[in-house]
PDBQT receptor file of N, H, CA, C and O in Angstrom, charges set to zero:
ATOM      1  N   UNK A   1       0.817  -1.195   0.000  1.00  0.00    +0.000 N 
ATOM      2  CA  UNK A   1       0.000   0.000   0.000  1.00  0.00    +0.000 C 
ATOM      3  C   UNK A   1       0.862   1.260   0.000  1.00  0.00    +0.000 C 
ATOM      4  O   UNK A   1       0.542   2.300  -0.576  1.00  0.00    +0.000 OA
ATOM      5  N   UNK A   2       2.210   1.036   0.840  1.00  0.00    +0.000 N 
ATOM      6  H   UNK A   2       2.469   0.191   1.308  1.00  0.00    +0.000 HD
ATOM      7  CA  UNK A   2       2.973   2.448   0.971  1.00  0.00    +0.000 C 
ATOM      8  C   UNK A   2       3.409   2.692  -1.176  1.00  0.00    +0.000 C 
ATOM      9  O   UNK A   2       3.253   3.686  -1.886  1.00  0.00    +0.000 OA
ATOM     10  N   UNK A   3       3.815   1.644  -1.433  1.00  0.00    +0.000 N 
ATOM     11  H   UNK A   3       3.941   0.837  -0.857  1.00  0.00    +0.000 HD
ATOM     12  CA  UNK A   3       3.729   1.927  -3.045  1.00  0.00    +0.000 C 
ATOM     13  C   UNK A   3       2.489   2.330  -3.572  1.00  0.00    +0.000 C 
ATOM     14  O   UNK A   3       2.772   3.430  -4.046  1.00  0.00    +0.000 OA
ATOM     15  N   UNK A   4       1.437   2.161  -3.765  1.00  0.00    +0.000 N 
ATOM     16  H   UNK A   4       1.207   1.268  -3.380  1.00  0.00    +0.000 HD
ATOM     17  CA  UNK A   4       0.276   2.522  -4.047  1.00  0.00    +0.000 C 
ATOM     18  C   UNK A   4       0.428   4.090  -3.809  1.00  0.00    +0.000 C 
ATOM     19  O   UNK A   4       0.359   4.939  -4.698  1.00  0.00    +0.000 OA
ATOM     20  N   UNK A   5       0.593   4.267  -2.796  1.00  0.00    +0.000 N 
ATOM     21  H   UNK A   5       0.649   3.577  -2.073  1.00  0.00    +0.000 HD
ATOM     22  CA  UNK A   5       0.274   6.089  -2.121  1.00  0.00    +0.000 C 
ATOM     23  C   UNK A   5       1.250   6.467  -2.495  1.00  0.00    +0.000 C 
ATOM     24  O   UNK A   5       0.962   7.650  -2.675  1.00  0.00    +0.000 OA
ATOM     25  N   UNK A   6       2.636   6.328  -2.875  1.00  0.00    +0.000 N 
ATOM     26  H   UNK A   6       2.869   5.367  -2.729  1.00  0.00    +0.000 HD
ATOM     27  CA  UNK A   6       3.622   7.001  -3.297  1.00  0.00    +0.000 C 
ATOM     28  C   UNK A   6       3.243   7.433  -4.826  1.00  0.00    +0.000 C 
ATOM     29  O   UNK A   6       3.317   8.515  -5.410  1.00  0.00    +0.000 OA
ATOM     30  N   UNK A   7       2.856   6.285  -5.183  1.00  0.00    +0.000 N 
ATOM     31  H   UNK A   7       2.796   5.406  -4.709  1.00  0.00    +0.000 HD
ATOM     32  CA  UNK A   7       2.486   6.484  -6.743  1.00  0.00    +0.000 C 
ATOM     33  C   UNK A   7       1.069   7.717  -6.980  1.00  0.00    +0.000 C 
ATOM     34  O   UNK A   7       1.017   8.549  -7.886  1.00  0.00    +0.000 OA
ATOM     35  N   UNK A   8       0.397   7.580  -6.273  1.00  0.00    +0.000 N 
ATOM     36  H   UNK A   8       0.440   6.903  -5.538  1.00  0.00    +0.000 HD
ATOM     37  CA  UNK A   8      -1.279   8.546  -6.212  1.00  0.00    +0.000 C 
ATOM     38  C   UNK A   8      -0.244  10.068  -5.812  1.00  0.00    +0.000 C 
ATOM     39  O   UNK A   8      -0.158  11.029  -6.576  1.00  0.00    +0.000 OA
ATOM     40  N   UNK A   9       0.368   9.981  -4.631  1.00  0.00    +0.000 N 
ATOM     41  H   UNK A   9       0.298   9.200  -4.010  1.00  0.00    +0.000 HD
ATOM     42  CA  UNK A   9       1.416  11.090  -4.332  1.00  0.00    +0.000 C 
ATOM     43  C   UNK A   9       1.934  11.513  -5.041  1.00  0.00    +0.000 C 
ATOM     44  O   UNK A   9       1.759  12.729  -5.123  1.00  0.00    +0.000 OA
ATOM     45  N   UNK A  10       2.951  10.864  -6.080  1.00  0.00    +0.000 N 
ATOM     46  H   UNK A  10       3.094   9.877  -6.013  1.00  0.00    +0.000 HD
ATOM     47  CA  UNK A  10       3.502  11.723  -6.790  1.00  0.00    +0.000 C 
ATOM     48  C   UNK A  10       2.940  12.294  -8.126  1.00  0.00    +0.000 C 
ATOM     49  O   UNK A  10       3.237  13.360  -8.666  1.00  0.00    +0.000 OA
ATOM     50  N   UNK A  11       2.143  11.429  -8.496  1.00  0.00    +0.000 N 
ATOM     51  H   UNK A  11       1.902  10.563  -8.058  1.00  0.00    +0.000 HD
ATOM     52  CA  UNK A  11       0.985  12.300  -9.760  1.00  0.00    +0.000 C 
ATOM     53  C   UNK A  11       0.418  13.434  -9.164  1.00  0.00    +0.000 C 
ATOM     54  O   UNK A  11       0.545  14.578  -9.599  1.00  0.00    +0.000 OA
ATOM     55  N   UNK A  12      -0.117  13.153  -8.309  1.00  0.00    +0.000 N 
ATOM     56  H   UNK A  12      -0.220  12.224  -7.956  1.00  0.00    +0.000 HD
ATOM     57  CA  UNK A  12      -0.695  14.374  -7.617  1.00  0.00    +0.000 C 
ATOM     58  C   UNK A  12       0.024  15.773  -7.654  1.00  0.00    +0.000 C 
ATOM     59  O   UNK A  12      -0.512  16.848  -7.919  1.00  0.00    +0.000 OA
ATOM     60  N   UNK A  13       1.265  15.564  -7.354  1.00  0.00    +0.000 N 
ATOM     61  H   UNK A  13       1.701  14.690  -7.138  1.00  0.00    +0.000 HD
ATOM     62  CA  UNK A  13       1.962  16.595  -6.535  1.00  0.00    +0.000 C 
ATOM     63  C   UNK A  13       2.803  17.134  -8.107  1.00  0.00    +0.000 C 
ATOM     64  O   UNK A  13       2.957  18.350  -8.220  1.00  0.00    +0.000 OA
ATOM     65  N   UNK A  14       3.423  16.038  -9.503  1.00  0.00    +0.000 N 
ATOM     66  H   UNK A  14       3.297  15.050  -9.411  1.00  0.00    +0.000 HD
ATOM     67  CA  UNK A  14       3.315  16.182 -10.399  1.00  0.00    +0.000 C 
ATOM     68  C   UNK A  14       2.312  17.208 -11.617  1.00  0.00    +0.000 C 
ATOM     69  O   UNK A  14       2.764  17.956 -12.484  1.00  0.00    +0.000 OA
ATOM     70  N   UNK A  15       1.135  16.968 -11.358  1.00  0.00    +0.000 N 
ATOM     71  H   UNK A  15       0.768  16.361 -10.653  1.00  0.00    +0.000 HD
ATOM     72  CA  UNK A  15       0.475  18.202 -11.943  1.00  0.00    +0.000 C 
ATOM     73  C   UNK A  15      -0.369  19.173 -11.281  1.00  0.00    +0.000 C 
ATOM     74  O   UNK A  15      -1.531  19.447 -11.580  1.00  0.00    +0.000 OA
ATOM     75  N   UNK A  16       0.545  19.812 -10.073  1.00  0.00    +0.000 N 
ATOM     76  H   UNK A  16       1.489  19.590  -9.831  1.00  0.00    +0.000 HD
ATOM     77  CA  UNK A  16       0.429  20.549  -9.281  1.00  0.00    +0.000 C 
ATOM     78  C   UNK A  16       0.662  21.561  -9.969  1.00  0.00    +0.000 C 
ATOM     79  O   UNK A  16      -0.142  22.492  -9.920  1.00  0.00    +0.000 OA
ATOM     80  N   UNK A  17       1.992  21.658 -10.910  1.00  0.00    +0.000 N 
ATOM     81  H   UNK A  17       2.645  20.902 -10.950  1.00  0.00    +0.000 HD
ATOM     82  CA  UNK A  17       2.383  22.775 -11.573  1.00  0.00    +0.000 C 
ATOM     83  C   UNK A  17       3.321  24.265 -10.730  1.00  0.00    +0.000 C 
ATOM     84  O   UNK A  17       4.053  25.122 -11.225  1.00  0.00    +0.000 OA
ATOM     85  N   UNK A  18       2.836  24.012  -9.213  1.00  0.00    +0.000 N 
ATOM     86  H   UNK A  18       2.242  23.316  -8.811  1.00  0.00    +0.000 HD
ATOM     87  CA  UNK A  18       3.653  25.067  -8.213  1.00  0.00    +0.000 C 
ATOM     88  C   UNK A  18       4.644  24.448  -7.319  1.00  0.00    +0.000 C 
ATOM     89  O   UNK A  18       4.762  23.283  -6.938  1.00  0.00    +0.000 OA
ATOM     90  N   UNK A  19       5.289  25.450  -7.090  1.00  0.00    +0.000 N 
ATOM     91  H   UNK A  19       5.194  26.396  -7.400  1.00  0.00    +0.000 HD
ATOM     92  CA  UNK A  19       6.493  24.877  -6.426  1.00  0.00    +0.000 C 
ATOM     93  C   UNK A  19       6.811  25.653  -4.983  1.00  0.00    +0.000 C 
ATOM     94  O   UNK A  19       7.788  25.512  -4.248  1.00  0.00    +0.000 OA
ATOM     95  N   UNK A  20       5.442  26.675  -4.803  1.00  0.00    +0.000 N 
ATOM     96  H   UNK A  20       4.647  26.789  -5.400  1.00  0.00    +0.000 HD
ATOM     97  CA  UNK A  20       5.215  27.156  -3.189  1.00  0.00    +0.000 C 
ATOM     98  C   UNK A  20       4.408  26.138  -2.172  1.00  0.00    +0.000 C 
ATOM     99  O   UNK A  20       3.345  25.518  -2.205  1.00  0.00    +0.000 OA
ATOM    100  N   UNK A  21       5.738  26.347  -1.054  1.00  0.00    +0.000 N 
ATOM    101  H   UNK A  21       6.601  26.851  -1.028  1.00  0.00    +0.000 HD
ATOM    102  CA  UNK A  21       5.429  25.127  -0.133  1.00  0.00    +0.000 C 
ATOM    103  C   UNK A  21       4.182  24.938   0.579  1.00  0.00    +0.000 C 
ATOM    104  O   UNK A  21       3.823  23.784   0.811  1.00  0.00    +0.000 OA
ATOM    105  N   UNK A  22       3.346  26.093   1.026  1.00  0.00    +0.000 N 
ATOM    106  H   UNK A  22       3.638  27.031   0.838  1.00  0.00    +0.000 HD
ATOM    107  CA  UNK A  22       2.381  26.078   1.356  1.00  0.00    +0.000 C 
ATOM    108  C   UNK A  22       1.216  25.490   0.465  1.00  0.00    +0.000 C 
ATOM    109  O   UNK A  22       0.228  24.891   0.892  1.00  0.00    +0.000 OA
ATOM    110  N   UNK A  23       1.569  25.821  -1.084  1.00  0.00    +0.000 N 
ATOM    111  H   UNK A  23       2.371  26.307  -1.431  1.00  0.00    +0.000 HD
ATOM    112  CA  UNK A  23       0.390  24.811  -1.509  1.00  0.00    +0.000 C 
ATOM    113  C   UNK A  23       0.963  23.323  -2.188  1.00  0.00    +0.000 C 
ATOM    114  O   UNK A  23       0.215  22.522  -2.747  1.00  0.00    +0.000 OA
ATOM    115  N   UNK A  24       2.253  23.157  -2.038  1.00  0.00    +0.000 N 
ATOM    116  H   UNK A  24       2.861  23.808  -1.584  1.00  0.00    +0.000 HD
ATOM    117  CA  UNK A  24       2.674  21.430  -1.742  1.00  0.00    +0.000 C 
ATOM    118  C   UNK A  24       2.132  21.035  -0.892  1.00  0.00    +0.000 C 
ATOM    119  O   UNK A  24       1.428  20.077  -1.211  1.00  0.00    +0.000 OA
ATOM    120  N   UNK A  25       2.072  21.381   0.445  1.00  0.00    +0.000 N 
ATOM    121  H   UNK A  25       2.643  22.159   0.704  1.00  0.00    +0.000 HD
ATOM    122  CA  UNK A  25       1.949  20.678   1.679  1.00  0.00    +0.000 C 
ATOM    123  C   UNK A  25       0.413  20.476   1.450  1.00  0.00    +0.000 C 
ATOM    124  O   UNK A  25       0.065  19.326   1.716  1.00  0.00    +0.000 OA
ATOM    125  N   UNK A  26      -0.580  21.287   1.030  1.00  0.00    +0.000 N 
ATOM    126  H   UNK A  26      -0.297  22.221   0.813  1.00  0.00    +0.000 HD
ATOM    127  CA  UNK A  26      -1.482  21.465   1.251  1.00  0.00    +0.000 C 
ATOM    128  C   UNK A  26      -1.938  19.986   0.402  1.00  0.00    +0.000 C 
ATOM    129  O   UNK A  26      -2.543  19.077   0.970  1.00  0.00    +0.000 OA
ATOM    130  N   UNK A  27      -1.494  19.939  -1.161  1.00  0.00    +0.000 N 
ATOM    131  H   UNK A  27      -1.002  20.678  -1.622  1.00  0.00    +0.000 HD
ATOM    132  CA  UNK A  27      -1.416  19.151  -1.860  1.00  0.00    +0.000 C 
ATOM    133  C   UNK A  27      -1.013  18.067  -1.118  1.00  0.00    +0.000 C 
ATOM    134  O   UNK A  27      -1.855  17.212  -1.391  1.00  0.00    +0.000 OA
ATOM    135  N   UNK A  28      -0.348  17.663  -0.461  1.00  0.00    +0.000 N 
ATOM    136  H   UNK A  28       0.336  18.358  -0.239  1.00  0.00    +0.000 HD
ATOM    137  CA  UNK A  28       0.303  16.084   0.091  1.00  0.00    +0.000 C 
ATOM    138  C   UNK A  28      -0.734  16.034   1.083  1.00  0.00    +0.000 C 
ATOM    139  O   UNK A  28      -1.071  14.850   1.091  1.00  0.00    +0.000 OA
ATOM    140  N   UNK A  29      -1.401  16.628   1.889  1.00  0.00    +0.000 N 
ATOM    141  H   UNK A  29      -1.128  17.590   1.882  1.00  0.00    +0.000 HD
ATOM    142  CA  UNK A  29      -2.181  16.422   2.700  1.00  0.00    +0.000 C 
ATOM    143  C   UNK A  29      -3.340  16.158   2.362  1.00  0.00    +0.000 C 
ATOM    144  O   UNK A  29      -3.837  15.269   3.054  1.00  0.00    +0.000 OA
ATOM    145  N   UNK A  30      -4.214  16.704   1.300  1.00  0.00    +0.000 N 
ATOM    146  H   UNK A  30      -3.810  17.426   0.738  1.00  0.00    +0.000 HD
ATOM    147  CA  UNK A  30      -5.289  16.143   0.679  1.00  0.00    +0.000 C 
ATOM    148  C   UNK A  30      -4.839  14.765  -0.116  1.00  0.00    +0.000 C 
ATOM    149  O   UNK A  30      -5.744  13.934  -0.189  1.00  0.00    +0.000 OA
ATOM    150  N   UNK A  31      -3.923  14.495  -0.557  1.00  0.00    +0.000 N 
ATOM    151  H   UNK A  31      -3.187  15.171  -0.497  1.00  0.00    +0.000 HD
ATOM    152  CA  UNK A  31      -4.007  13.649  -1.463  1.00  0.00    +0.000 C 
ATOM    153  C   UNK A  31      -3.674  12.067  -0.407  1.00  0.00    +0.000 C 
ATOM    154  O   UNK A  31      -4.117  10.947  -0.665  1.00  0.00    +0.000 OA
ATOM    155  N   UNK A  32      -2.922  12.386   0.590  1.00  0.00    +0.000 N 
ATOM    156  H   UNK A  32      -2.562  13.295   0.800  1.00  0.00    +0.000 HD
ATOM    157  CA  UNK A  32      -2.351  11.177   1.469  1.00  0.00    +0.000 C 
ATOM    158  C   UNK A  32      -4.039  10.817   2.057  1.00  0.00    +0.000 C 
ATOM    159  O   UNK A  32      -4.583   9.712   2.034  1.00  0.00    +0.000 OA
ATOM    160  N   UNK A  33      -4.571  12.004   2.523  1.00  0.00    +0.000 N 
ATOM    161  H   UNK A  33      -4.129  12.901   2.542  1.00  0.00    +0.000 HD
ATOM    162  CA  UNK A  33      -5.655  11.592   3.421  1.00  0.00    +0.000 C 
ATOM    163  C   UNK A  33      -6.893  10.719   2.667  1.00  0.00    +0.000 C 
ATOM    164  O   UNK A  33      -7.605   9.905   3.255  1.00  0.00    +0.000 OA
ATOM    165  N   UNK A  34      -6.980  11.032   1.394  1.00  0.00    +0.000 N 
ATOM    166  H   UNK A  34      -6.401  11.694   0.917  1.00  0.00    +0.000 HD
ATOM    167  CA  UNK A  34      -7.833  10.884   0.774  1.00  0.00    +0.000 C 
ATOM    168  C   UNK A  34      -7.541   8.917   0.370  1.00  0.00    +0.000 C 
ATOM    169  O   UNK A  34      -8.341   7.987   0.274  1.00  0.00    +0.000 OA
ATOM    170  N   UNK A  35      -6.224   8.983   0.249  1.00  0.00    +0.000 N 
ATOM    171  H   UNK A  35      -5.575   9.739   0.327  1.00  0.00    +0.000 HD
ATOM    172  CA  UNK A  35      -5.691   7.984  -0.236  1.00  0.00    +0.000 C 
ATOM    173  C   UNK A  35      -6.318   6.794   0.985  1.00  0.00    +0.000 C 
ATOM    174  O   UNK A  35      -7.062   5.813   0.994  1.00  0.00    +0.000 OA
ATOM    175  N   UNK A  36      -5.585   7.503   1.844  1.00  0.00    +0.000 N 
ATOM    176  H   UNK A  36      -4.981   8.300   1.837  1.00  0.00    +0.000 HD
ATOM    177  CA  UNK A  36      -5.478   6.511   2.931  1.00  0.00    +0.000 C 
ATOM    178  C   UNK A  36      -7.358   6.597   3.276  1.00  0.00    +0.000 C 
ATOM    179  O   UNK A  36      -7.707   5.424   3.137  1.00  0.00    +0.000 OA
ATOM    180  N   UNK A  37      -8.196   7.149   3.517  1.00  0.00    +0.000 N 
ATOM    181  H   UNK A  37      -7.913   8.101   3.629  1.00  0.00    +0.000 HD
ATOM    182  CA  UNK A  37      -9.343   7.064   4.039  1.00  0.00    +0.000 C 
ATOM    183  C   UNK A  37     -10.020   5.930   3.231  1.00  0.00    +0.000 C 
ATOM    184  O   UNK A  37     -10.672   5.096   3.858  1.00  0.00    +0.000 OA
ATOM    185  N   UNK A  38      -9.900   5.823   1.707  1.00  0.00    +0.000 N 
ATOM    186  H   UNK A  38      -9.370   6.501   1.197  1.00  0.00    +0.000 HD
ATOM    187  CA  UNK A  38     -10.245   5.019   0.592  1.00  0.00    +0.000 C 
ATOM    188  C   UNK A  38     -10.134   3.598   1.053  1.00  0.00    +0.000 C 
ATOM    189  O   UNK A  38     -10.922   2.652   1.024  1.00  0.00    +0.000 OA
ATOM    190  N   UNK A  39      -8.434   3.803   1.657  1.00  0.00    +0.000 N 
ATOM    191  H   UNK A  39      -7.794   4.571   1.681  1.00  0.00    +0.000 HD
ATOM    192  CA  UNK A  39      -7.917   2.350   1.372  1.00  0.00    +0.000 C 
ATOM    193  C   UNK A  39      -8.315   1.600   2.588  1.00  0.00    +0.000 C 
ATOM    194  O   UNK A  39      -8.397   0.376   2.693  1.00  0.00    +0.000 OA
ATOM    195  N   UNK A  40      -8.573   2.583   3.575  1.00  0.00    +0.000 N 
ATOM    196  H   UNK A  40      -8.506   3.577   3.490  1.00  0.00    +0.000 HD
ATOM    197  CA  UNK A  40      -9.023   1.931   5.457  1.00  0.00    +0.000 C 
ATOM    198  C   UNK A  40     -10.457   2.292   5.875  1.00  0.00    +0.000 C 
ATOM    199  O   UNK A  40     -10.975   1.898   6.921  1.00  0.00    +0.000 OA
ATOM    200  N   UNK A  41     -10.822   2.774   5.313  1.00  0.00    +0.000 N 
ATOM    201  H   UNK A  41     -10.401   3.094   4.464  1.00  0.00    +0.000 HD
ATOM    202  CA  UNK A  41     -12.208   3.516   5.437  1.00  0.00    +0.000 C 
ATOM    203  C   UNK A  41     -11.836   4.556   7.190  1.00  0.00    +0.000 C 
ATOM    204  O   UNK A  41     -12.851   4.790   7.846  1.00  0.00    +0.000 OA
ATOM    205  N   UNK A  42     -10.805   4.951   7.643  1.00  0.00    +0.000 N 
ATOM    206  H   UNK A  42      -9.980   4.761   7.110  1.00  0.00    +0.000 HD
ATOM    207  CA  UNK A  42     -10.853   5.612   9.145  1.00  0.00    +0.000 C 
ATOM    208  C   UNK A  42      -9.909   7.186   8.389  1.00  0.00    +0.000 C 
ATOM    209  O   UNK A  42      -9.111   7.486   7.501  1.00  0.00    +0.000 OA
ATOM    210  N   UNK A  43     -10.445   7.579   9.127  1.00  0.00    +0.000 N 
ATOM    211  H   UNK A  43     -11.094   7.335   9.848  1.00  0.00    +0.000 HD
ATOM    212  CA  UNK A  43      -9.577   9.241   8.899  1.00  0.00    +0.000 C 
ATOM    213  C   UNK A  43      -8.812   9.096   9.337  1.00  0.00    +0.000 C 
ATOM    214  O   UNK A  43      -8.849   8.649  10.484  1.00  0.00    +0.000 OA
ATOM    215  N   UNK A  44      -7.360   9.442   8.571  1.00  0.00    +0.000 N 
ATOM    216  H   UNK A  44      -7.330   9.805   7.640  1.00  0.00    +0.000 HD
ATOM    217  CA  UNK A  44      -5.828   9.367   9.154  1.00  0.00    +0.000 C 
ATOM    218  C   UNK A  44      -5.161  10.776   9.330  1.00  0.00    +0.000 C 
ATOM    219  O   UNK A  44      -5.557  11.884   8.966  1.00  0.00    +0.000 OA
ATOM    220  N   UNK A  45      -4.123  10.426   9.942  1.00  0.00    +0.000 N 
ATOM    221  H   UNK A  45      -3.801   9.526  10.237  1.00  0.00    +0.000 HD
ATOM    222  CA  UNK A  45      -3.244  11.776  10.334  1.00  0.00    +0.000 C 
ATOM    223  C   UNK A  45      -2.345  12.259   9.696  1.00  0.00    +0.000 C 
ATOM    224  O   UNK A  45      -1.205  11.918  10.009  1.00  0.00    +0.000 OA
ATOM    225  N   UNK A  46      -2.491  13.001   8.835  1.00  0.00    +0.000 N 
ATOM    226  H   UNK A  46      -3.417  13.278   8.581  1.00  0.00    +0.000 HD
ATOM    227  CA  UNK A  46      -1.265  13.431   7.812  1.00  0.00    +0.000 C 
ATOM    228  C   UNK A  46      -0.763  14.423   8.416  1.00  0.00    +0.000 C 
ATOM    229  O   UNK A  46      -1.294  15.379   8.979  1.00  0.00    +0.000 OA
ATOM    230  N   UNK A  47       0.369  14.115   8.254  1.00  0.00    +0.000 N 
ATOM    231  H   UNK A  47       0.801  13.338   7.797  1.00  0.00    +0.000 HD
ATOM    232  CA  UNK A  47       1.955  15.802   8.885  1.00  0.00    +0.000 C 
ATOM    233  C   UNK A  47       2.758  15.554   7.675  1.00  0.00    +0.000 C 
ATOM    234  O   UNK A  47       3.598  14.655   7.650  1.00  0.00    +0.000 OA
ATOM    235  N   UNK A  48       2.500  16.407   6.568  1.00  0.00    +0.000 N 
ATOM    236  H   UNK A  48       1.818  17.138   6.588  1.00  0.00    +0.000 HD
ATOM    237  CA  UNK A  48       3.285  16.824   5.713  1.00  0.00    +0.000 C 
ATOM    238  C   UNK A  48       4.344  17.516   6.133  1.00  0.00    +0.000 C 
ATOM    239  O   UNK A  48       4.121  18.657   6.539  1.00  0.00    +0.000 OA
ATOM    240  N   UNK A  49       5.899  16.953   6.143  1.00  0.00    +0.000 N 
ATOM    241  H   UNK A  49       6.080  16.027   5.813  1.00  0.00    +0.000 HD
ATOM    242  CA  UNK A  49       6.695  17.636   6.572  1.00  0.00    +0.000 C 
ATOM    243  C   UNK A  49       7.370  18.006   5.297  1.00  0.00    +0.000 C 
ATOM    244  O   UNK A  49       7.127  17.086   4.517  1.00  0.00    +0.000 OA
ATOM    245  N   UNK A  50       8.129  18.943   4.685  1.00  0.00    +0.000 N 
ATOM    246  H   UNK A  50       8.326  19.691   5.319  1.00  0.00    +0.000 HD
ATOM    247  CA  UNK A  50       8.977  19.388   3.082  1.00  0.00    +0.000 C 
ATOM    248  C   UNK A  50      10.595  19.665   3.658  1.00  0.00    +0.000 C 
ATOM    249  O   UNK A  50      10.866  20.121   4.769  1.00  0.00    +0.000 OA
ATOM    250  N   UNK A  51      11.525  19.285   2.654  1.00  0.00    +0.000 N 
ATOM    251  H   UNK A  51      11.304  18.914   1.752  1.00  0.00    +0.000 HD
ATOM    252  CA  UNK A  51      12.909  19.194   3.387  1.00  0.00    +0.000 C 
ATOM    253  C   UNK A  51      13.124  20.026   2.103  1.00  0.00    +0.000 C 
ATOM    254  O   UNK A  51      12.229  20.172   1.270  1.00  0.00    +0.000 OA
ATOM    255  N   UNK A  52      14.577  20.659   1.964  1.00  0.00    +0.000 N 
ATOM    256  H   UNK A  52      15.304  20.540   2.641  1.00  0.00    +0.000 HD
ATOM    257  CA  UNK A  52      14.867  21.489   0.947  1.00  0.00    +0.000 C 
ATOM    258  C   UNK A  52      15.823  20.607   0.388  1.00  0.00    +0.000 C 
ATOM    259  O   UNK A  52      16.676  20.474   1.265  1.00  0.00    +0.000 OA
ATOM    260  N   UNK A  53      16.129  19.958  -0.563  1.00  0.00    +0.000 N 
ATOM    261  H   UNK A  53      15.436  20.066  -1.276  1.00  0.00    +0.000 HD
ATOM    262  CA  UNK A  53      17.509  19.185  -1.061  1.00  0.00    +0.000 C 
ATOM    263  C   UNK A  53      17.942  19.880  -1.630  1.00  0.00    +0.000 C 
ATOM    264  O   UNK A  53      19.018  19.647  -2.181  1.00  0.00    +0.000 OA
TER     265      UNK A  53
């Protein structure tokens, strides 16, 4: 499943088109939660954390 959500994750975050962190995060957080609620049916806890490489 962690492959599954990486893959939904990175399309997601892929035609995002922005590269301001506030609406990444915002983006990883809808898209993880959504993922994960689908796959467990329970509301999960997303903490989008962003690192700078």
């Amino acid at each position: 499943m962690i492959d599954q959500a990486a893959k939904v994750l990175g399309d997601d975050v892929r035609s995002l088109g922005s590269s301001n962190e506030d609406v990444v995060r915002r983006k990883v957080y809808e898209s993880l939660s959504r993922f994960w609620r689908e796959q467990l049916g329970r509301k999960p806890v997303v903490v989008p954390v962003l690192m700078e490489v």
